[in-house]
N, C-alpha and C positions, 0 to 999 in steps of 0.2 A: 468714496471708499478707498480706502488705503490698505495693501496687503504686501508684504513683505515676502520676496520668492527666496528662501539662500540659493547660493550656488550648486548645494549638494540635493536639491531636487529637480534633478534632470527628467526624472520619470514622467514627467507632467507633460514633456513635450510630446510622451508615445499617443496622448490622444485615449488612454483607457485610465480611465478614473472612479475608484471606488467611490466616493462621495469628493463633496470641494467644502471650504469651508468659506462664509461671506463677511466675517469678523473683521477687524480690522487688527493687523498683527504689527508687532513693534519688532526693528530692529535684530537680529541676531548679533551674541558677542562679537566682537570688533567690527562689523560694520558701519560706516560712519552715519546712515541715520535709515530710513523708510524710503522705499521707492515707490511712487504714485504711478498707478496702472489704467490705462484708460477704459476697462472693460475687467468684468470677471470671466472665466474659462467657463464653453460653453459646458454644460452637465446634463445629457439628457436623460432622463427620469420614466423608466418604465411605469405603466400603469400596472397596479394590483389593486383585482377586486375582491381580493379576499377579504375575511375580517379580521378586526382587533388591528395592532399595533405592528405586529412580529410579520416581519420579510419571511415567508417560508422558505426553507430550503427542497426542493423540490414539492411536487404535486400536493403529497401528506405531510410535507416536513419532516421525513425520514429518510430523506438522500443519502445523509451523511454515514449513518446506522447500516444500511441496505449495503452501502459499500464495503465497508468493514467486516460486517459479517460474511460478507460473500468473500473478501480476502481472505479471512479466516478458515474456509474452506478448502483453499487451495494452495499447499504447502509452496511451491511453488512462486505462488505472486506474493506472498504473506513475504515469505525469507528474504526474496529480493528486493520486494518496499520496505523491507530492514536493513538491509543491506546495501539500497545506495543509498540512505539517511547518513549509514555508519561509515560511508564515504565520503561523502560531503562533509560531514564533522572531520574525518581521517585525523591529524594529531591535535585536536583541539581549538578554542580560540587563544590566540596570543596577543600582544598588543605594543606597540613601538612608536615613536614618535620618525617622521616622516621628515627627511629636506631633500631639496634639488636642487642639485650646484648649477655652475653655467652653462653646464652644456645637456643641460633637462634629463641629467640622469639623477634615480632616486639611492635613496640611502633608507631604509629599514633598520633602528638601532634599536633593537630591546631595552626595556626599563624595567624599572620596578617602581610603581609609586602605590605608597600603604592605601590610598582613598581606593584607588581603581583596583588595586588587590581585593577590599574588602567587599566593595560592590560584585565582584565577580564571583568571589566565595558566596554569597549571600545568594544569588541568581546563578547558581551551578549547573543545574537543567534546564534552563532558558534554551540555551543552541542547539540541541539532542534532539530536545522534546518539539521544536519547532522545525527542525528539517525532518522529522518523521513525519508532523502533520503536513508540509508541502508535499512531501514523496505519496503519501495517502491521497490527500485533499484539495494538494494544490494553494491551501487557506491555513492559514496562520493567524493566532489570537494572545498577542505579549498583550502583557498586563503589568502597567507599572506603581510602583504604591513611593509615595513623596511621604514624607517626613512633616509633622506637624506645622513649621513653619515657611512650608512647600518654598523650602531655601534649596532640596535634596533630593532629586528620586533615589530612593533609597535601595528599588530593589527589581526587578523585572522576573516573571513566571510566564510561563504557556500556558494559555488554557486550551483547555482538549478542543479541540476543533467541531467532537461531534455534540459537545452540548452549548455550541454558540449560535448566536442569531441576530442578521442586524434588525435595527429594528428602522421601520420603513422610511426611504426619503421624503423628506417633507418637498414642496411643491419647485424649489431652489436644488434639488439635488442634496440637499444637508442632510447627513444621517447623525444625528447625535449621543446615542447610545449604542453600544451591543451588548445583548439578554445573555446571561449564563442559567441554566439550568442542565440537570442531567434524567428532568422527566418529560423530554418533549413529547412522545406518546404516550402518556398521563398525566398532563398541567391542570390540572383542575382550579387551584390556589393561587393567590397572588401569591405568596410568599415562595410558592415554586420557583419565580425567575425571579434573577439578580440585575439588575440593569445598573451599568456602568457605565459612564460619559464617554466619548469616541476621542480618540484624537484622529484627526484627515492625516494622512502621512504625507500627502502631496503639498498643502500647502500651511500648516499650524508650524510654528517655529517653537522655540522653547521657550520662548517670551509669550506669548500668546497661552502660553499654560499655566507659567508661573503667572499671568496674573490671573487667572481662572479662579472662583472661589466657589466650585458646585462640587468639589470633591477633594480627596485624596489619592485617588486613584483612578486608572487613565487605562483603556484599551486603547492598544497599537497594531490593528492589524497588516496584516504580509499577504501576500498573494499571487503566485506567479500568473500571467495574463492569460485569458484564452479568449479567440475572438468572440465575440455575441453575446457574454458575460459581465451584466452591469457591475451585479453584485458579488453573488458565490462565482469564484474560478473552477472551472474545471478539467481536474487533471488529465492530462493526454492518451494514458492510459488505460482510461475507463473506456476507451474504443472496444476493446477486446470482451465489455463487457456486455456492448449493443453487436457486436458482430456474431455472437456466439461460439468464439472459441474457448472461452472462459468455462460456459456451459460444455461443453465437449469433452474439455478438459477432466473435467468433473465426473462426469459421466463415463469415462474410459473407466476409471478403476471399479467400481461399482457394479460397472456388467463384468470385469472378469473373476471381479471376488466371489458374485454368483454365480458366474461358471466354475469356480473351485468346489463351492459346497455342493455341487452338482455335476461333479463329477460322471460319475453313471451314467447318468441319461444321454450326455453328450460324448461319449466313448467307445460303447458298446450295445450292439442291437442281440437282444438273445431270443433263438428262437427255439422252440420247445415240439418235437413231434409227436403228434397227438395220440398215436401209439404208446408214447410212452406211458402212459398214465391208463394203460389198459393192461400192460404189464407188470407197471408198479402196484396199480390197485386192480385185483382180478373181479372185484365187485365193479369198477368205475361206470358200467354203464345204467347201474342198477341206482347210483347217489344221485340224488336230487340237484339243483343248482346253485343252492345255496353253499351245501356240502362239497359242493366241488369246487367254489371260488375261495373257499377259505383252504381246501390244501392247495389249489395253484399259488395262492397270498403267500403261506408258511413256505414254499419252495423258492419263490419270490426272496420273501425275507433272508432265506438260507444264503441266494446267490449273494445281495446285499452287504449282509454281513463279511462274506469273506471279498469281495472284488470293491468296493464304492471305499473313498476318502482317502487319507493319506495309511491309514491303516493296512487297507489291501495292498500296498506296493510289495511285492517281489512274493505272492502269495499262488500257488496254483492250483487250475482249476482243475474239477476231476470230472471229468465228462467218459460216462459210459454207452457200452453198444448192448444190444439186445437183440435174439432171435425176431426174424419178421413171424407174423404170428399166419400169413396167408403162404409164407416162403420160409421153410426152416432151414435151408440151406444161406438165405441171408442176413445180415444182421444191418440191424437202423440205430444209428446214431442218434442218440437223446437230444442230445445239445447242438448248437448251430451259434456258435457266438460270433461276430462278423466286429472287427473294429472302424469305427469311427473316425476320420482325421480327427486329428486331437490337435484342435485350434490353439492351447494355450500353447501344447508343444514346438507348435509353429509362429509362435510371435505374433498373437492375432490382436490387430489393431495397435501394431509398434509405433509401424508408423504414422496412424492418427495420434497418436501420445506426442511421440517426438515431433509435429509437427505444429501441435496445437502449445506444445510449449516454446519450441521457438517464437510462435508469436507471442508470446506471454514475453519474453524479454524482447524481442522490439518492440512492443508497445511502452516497456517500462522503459527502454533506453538503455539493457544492462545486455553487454557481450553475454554469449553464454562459457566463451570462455574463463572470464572470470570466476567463474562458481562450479571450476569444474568438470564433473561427469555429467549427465543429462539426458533425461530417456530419448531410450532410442537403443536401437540394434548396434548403433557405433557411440560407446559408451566415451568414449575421450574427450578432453576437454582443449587439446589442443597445445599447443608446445607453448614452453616458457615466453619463449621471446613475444608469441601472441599477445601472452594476457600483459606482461607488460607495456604492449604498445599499447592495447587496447585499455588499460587501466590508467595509462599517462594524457590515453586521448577523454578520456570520463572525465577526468579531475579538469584537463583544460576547458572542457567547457560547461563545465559547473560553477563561475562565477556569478552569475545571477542569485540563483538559491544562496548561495553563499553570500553573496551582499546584502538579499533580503534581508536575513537574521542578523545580519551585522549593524543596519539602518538602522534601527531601534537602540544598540548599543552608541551610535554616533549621535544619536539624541541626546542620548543620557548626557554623554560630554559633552555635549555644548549647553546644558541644562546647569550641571554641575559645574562648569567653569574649569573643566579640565585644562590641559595645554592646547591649542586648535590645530596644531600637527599632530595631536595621538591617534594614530590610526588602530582600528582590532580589525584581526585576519583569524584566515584558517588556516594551521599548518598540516599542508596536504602529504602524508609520505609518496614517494614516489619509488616506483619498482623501479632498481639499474639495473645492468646490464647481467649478465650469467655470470660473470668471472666476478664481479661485485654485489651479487644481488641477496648477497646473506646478511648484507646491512643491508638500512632505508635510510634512504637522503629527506629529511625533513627544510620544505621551501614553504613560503609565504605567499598565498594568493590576492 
């Protein structure tokens, strides 16, 4: 067997491998020929006894779904896994051709060339739409479509993450296709899933593609690693979603919006003496009991109306005395109204808010000073110079995600015959200093 490793799949050495592929692969551009390997890398192959074809993604195959939807619940982790996507992208991809003089320092020189302009026009939401499914999912799904006389990939897209699927390794660790559908808790039909040939990212070259004649188009999946995860990665942040702060989370606003509509009952104890209504009604001992709960109700409703919701605020109450009817010299007070601590008034469960959202951004990995205010009794988000450092420390070590989406784009150019120094980057804005920080210094990662 003969397989050709290039240089720029270093990944392979990490020992986590989405599938391998056992082909035999030719040459990368300027390489001077094939390097014979005495062994293929080992690939061990989870057993699944499920059926059919399709690797599930969790237990039902609604992992993906489960996640998402429960993001969507909670403004908080929703805004933020948008918002370090929208960081990781920061000003874009750009793209430059690369040299190193003699003393191994680089040189980054912009170009402009019309091929690579117009493939990037064409695949505009490739980078966006693929750091949101990492920051989501962890898992990424480029898809590239060649040109009839697969001389060209003409064009690369994302496919949404939550309706991909590999489908299952064969006995060699080789996964050959990934399924696209967007009915996976409703697949009744063939014609529901799309199955698309895979490329291995670790060891398929672009020669090994272009001579490929099963298609036109090619899945290039991404992934950022997590231990124990053959196939689907997953994201680090779905901690907070087995720990149950997520759930907490959620739950804090819920009981106190209930305690808003409920105001009354949790504010005020009213009590009523029973003389009263021997005064008010000179018959009251002579009414039945049925007659006597429906005017206690209507007295009820009376109080109701003027004291309970947002309505009753700055309303008052008119509470009268009456002769004791055994002491006419004394008089007895109707009403007895006794207030309530009024938990909302006291910040009740602030600090389970604010504390359940901080874990919500360490799990995601996002200061909370970057975003701000942030529940909690101490609404501040923290001084300039914080978030700047803390924003300058984000972007340094966001290269990984950042070269993921990039790998796919260095296929392309070696595929297409670009020049073999064009490198694509992200250009990351960077916060400066306070006396400069009304500009952004835009740098190259």
């Amino acid at each position: 067997m003969s397989v050709y490793v290039s240089d720029d799949l270093t990944m392979a050495a990490s020992g986590k491998y989405i599938f391998t592929t056992n082909a035999a692969a030719g040459p990368a551009p300027g390489s001077p020929g094939k390097t014979e390997l005495g062994a293929a890398p080992t690939s061990p192959v989870e057993k699944d006894t499920s059926s059919g074809e399709i690797a599930n993604w969790g237990d039902d195959n609604q992992f993906p779904t489960q996640v998402r939807r429960e993001a969507e619940e909670s403004e908080i982790l929703q805004e933020n896994l948008g918002w370090k996507a929208d960081a990781w992208y920061g000003g874009g991809i750009v793209y430059g051709l690369v040299d190193i003089d003699a003393q191994g320092e680089e040189t980054f020189t912009r170009v402009r060339i019309p091929e690579v302009e117009a493939f990037l026009a064409r695949s505009r939401r490739y980078a966006y739409e693929t750091l949101l499914a990492l920051s989501y999912f962890a898992n990424g799904f480029g898809e590239f479509i060649l040109t009839k006389d697969r001389k060209e990939i003409w064009s690369i897209c994302n496919q949404d993450t939550e309706y991909c699927r590999y489908k299952k390794p064969d006995a060699k660790g080789v996964i050959s296709h990934i399924y696209i559908s967007a009915n996976w808790a409703n697949t009744s039909r063939p014609d529901d899933i799309v199955p698309v040939p895979a490329i291995d990212p670790y060891f398929d070259t672009p020669d090994t593609i272009r001579e490929r004649t099963d298609s036109w188009k090619y899945m290039y999946p991404v992934a950022i690693p997590s231990p124990g995860k053959t196939l689907y990665q997953l994201a680090r942040w779905n901690a907070i979603r087995r720990s149950g702060w997520l759930a907490l989370l959620k739950k804090i606003p819920n009981f106190k919006l209930n305690m808003f509509d409920h105001q009354l009952s949790t504010r005020h104890m009213v009590e009523v003496h029973h003389r009263y209504w021997e005064w008010k009604y000179g018959d009251w001992e002579t009414k039945d009991k049925k007659e006597r709960q429906s005017i206690i109700s209507e007295e009820v409703k009376a109080f109701d109306k003027t004291m309970a919701g947002v309505d009753g605020a700055g309303k008052s109450v008119f509470s009268i005395t009456f002769p004791d009817p055994q002491d006419p010299s004394k008089t007895i007070s109707a009403f007895k109204i006794t207030s309530i601590d009024d938990k909302l008034k006291s910040g009740l469960y602030v600090e389970d808010s604010q504390e359940a959202a901080s874990w919500v951004y360490t799990a995601i990995g996002v200061a909370p000073t970057l975003r701000g205010i942030h529940p909690g009794k101490e609404m501040g988000g923290g001084s300039g110079s914080d978030a700047r450092v803390a924003f300058n420390n984000f972007i340094s070590t966001s290269k990984f995600p950042q070269d993921l989406v990039l790998e796919p784009l260095h296929f392309v150019r070696d595929y297409n015959g670009w020049p073999e120094n064009l490198q694509f980057r992200f250009a990351a804005p960077l916060i400066m200093t306070l006396d400069s920080g009304k500009s952004s210094q835009q740098e190259t990662k």
